[in-house]
Backbone as CSV, one residue per row, in Angstrom:
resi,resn,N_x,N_y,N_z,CA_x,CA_y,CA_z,C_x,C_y,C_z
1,UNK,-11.988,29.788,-5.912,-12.416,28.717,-6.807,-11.943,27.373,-6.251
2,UNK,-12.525,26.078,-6.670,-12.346,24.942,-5.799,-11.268,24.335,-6.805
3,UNK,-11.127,24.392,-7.658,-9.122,24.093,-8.700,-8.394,24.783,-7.818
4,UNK,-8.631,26.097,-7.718,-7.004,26.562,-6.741,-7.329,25.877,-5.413
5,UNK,-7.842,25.788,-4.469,-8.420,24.727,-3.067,-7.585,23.091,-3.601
6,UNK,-8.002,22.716,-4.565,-7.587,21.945,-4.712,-5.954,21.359,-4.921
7,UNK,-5.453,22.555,-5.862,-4.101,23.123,-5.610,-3.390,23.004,-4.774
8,UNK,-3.650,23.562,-4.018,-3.135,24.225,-2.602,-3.553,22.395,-1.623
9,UNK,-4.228,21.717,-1.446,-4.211,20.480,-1.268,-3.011,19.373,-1.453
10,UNK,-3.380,19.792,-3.077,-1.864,18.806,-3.389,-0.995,19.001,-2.950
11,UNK,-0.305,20.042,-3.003,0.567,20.546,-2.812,1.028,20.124,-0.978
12,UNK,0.205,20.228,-0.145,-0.033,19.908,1.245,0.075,18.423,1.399
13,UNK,-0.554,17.614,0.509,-0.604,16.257,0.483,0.790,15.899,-0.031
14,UNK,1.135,16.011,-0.935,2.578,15.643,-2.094,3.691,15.894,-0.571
15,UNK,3.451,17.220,-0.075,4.734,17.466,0.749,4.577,16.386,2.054
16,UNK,3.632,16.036,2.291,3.556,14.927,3.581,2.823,13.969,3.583
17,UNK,3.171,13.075,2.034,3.585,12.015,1.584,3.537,10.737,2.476
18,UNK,4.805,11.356,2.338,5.700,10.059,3.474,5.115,9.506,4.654
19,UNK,4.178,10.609,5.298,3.634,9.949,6.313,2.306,9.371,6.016
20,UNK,1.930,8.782,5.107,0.567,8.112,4.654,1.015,7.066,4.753
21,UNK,-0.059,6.013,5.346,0.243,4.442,5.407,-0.018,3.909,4.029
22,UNK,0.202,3.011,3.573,0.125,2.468,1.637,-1.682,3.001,1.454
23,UNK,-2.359,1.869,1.801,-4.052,2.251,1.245,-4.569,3.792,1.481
24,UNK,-3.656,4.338,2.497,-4.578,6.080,2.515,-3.643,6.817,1.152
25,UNK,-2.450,6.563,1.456,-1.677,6.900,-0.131,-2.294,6.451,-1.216
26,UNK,-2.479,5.444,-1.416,-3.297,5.362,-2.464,-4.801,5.797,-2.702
27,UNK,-5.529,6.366,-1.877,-6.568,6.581,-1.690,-6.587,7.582,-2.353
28,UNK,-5.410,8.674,-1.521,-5.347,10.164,-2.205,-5.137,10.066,-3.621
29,UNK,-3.815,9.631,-3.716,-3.548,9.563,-5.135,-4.753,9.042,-6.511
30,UNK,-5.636,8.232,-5.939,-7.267,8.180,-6.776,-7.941,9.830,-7.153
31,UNK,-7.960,9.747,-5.482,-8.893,11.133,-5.681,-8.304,12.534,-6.699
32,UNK,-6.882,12.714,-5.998,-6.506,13.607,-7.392,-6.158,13.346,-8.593
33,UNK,-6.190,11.906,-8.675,-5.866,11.539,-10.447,-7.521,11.911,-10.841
34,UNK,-8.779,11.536,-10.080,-10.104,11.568,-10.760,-10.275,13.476,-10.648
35,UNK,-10.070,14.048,-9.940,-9.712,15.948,-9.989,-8.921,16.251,-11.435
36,UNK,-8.014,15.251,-11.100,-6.929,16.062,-12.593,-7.659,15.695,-14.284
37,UNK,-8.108,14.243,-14.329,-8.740,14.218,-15.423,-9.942,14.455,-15.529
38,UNK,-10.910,15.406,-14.565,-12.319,15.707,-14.872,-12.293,17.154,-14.667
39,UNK,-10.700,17.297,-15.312,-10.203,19.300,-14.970,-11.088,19.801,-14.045
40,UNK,-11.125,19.428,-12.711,-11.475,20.289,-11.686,-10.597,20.579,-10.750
41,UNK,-9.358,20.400,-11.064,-8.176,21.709,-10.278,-7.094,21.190,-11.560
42,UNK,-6.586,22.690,-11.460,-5.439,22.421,-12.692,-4.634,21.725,-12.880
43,UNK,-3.611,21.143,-13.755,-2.425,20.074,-14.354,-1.265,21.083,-13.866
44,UNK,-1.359,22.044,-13.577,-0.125,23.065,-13.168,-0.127,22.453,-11.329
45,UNK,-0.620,21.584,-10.816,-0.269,21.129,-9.597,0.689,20.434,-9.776
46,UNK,1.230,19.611,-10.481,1.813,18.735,-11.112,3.437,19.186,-11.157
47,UNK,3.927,20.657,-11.004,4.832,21.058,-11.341,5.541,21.226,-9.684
48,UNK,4.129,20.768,-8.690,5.027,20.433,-7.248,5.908,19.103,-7.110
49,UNK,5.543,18.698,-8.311,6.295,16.914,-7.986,8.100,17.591,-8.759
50,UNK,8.942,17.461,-8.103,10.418,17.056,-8.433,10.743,15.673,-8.487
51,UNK,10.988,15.236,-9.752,11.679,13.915,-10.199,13.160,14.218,-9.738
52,UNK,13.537,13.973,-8.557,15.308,13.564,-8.590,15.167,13.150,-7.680
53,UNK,16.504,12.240,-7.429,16.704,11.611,-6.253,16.405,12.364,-4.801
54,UNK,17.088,13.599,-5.188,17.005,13.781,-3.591,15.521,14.358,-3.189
55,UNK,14.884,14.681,-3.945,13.919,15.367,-3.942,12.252,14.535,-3.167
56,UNK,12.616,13.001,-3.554,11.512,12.494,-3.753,12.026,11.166,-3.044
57,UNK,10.633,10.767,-2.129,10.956,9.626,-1.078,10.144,7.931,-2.025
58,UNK,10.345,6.870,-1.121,9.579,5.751,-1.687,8.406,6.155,-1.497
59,UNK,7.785,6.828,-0.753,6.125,7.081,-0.954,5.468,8.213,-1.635
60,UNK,6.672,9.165,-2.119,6.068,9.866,-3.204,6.120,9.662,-4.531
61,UNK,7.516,8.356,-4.274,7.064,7.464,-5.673,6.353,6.748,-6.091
62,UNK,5.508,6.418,-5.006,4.560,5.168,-5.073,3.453,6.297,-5.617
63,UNK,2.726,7.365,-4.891,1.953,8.187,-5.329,2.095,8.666,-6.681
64,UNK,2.972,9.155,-7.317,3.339,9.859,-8.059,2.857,8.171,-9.316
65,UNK,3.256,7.434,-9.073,2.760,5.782,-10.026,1.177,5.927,-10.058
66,UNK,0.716,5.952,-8.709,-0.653,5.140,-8.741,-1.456,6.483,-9.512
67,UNK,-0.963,7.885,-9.097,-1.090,8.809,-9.625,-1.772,8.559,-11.115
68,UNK,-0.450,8.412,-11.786,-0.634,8.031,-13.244,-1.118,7.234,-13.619
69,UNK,-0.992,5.881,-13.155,-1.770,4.764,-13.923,-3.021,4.880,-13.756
70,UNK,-3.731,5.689,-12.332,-4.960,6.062,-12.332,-5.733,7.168,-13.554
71,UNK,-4.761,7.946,-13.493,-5.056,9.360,-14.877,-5.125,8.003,-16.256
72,UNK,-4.102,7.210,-16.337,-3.875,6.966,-17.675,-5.116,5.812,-17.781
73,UNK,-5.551,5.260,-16.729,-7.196,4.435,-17.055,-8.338,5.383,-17.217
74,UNK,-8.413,6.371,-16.589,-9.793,7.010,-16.922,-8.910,8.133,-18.838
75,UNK,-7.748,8.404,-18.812,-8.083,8.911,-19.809,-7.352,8.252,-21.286
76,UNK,-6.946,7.048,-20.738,-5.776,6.390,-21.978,-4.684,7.028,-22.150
77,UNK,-3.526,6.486,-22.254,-2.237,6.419,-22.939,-1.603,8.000,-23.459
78,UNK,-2.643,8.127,-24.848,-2.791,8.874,-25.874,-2.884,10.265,-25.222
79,UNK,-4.372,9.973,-24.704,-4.967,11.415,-24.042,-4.402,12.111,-23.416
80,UNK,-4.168,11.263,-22.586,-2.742,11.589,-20.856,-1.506,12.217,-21.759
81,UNK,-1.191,11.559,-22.772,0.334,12.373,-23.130,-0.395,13.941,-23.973
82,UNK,-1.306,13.498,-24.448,-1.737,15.280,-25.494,-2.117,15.703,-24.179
83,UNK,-2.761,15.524,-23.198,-3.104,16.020,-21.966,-1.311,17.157,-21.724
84,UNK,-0.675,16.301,-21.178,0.617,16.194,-20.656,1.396,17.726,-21.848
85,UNK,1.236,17.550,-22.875,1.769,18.289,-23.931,1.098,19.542,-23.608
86,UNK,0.051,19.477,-23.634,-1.088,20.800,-24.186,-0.772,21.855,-22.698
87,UNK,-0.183,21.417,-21.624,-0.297,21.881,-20.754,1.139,22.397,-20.248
């Protein structure tokens, strides 16, 4: 199925991050925020991101931002958090 493909992407992308120049980082981070809110690969990708220090560089923080503010324009505030809950 093209959700698990997609999966398995993130997951590939998230881990080598760091080596994206700013505009291709942000590029990606579009494309799977518009995947995650038009549920065509699952919100369980999401559970590759570790929030801690050691875990996470300046460019998977930058992703992990544009990430969201991208999800939270196509689906609002509201949605994104019952999104966020339900899952």
């Amino acid at each position: 199925e093209n959700g698990e493909m997609f999966d398995e992407l993130f997951a590939q992308y998230y881990a080598t991050v760091h080596r994206l120049e700013t505009n291709k980082l942000r590029n990606v981070a579009k494309i799977f925020a518009h995947l995650l809110h038009s549920d065509s690969m699952p919100w369980s990708c999401l559970e590759y991101i570790l929030l801690n220090e050691e875990e996470t560089t300046s460019s998977s923080r930058i992703f992990i931002k544009i990430l969201f503010q991208e999800i939270s324009e196509y689906m609002g505030l509201t949605k994104l958090r019952e999104s966020m809950e339900d899952r």
